[in-house]
N, C-alpha and C positions, 0 to 999 in steps of 0.2 A: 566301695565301688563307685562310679563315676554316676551322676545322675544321668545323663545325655541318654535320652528314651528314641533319637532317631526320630523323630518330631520336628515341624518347624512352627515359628509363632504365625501370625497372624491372619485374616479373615478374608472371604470370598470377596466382601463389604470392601475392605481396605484396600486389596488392588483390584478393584474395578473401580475404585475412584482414582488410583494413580493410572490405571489405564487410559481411563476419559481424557485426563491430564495431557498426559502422553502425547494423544490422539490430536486433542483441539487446543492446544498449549503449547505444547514441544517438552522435550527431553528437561532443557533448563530449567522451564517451567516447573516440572515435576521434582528435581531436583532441590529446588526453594523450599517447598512444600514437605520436603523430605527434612529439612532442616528443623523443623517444626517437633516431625515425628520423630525422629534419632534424639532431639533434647530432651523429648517424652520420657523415652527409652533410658537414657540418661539419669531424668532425676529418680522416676521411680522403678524401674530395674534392680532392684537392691544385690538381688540373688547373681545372677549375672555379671552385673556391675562390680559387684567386690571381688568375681574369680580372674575378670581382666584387668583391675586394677590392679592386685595383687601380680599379675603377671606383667607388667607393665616395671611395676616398684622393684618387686623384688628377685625378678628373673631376668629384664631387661636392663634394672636399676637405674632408672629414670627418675628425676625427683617427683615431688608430689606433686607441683603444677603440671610437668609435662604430663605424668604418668593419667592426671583426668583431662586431661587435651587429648591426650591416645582413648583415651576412654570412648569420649567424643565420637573422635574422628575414625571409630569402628563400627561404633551403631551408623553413623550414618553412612559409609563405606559399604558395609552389610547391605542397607538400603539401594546402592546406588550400585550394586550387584542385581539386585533385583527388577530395578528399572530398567537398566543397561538390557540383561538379561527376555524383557519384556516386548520390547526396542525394539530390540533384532530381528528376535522372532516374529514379529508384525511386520515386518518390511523394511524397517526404519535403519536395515543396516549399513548403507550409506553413509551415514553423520559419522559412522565412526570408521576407523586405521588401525591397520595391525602389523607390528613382524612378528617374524620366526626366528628364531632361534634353536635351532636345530631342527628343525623341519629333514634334512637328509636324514637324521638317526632313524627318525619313523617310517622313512621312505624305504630304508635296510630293511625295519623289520617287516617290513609288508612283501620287498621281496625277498626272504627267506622262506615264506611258505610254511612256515612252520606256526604260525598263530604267532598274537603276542597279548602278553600285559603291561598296561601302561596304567602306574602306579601315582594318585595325586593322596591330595589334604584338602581340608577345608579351607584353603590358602586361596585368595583372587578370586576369581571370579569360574569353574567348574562348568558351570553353564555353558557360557563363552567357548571355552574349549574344547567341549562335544559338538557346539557348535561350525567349529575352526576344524575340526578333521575333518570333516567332509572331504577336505582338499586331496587327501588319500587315493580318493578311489576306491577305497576298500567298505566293508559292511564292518559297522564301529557298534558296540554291543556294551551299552554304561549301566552299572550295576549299583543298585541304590538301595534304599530304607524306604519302604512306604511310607514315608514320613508326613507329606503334605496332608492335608484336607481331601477327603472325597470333592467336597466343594469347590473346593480355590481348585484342585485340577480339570475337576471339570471345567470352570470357569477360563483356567489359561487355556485351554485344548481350543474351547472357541476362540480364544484370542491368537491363538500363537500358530493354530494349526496341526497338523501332523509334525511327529519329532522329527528331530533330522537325522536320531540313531536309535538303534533297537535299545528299549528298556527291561532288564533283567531285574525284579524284584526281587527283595533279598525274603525268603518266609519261613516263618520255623517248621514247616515240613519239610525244607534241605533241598526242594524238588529245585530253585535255582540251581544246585551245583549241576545237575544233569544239562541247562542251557549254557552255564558256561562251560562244560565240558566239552559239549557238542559244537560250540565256537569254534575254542580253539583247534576242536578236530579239524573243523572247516578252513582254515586259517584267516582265522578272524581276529579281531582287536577286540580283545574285553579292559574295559577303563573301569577302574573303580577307586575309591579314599582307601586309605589304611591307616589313618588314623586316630577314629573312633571306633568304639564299639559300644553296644547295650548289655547291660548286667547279665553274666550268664554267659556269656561266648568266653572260649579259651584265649588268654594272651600270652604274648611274649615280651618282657622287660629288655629297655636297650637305654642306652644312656641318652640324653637330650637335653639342651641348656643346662650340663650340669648334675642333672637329678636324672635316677632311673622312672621312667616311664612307662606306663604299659602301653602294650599296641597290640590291636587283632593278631591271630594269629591266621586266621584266614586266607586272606590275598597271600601269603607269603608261602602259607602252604600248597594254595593250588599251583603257584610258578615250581614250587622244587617236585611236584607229585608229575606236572606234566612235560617240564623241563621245556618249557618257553621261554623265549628272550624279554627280558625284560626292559622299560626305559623309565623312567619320573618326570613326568610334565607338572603344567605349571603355567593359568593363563593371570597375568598381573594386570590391574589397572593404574596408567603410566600418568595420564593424565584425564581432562574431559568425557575426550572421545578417542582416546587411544588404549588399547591393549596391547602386552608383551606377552608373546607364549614363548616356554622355555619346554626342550626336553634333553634329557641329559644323554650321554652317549647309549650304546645299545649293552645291555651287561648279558651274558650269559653263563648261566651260574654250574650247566651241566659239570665241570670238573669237580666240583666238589660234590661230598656225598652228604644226603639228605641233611642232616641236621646243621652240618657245616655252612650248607646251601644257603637255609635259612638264616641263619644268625648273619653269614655274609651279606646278604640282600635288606633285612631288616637294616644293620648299621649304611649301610648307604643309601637306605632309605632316608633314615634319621637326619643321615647329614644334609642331603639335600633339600629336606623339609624345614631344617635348622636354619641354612643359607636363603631360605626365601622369608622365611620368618624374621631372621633379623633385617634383610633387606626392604619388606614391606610388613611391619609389626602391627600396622590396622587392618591390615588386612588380611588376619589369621583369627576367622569368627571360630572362639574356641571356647563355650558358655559352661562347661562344665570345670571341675578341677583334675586338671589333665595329671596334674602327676600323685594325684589320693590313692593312697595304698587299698 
């Protein structure tokens, strides 16, 4: 089973000091600084380090210099997700430019009145593009792992303010499914990952770089149980201070029946997770060994 506990690393301590940064330094500033922390991460990461090297070597099959250049340039990518991420949300969103890239598909699903699910990965930047919907007009409802620190969110909540969409905690009492249920009644947008899960959730095998893979089986079931449109975003960082959001067409899977439903949705899940993976390969924080039986 996958170690990935839905947890994130580090301390209250550590981004209030990239905050400070931030604030009385700037973005680039923090960025430098960040260089420092991602070679950390780097030499002694061991555990980590070997599952994206390995994925780097022998999934991407990059030699051995590139494959710890990628290595690299994911810790610190990861980092500058975070920054970016911190940015924003303090005001600072001006320094940075975005398109869209299908921005109409989402605009269908918002007017079909029917709810939607809009399916990502731990690919880019996630943040950013709860961010980025706002532009909607609609109430965006992103569904997560309590995974951070009591602390550090206390800490970003002073920093960052109020969210800019409803947070739906994931708890082993199950009572989330009742909030997402009650979304999509409402014809709401629920955004969530689908592809991790913590030890102990049901999955579904589908193929991916090659090798079969598990993936929640969750997200996919709640699209076939309430027969919502579905789309797969995707906010990528292009350069500095520029982001690409991607969402794929609007799929609708009602013709098929339940199990069909599923399997159809999970592979074109895959693919498009696949497609952004190999188009931006540091930028897929993936710490666990994603395809451990």
């Amino acid at each position: 089973m996958p170690s990935w506990q839905g947890k994130s690393k580090g301390s209250a301590l550590g981004y209030s000091i990239f905050v400070t940064v931030i604030k009385r330094l700037g973005v680039r500033t923090a960025y430098l600084l960040l260089g420092i922390v991602a070679f950390y991460y780097f030499l002694f990461s061991y555990r980590s380090s070997k599952i994206i090297f390995n994925f780097y070597h022998r999934k991407l099959n990059y030699n051995v210099a590139a494959s710890l250049y990628k290595l690299y340039k994911n810790y610190y990518s990861l980092g500058q997700a975070l920054i970016d991420k911190v940015a924003i949300m303090s005001g600072l969103g001006d320094k940075y430019t975005f398109n869209f890239d299908g921005e109409e598909n989402l605009r269908t699903i918002t007017s079909l009145e029917r709810g939607g699910l809009l399916l990502s990965a731990h690919i880019g930047n996630w943040e950013i593009a709860g961010y980025l919907l706002k532009r909607l007009n609609t109430r965006i409802n992103i569904v997560m792992f309590d995974g951070e620190h009591q602390k550090i969110k206390e800490y970003l909540a002073t920093i960052t303010g109020k969210n800019t969409a409803n947070i739906i905690v994931i708890k082993n009492d199950i009572s989330h499914i009742f909030e997402i249920a009650d979304a999509l009644k409402n014809n709401e947008l629920v955004c969530m990952h689908a592809d991790r899960f913590v030890e102990g959730n049901k999955t579904i095998a589908c193929n991916f770089l090659g090798e079969q893979a598990n993936f929640p089986l969750g997200p996919f079931l709640l699209a076939a149980k309430f027969k919502v449109p579905v789309a797969y975003v995707f906010a990528m960082k292009e350069n500095t201070f520029h982001y690409h959001f991607f969402s794929s067409g609007v799929k609708d899977y009602t013709a098929y029946d339940k199990e069909d439903r599923i399997s159809q949705m999970l592979n074109d899940y895959a693919k498009e997770m696949e497609t952004k993976v190999k188009a931006y390969p540091e930028q897929w924080f993936n710490y666990y060994d994603f395809w451990q039986r």
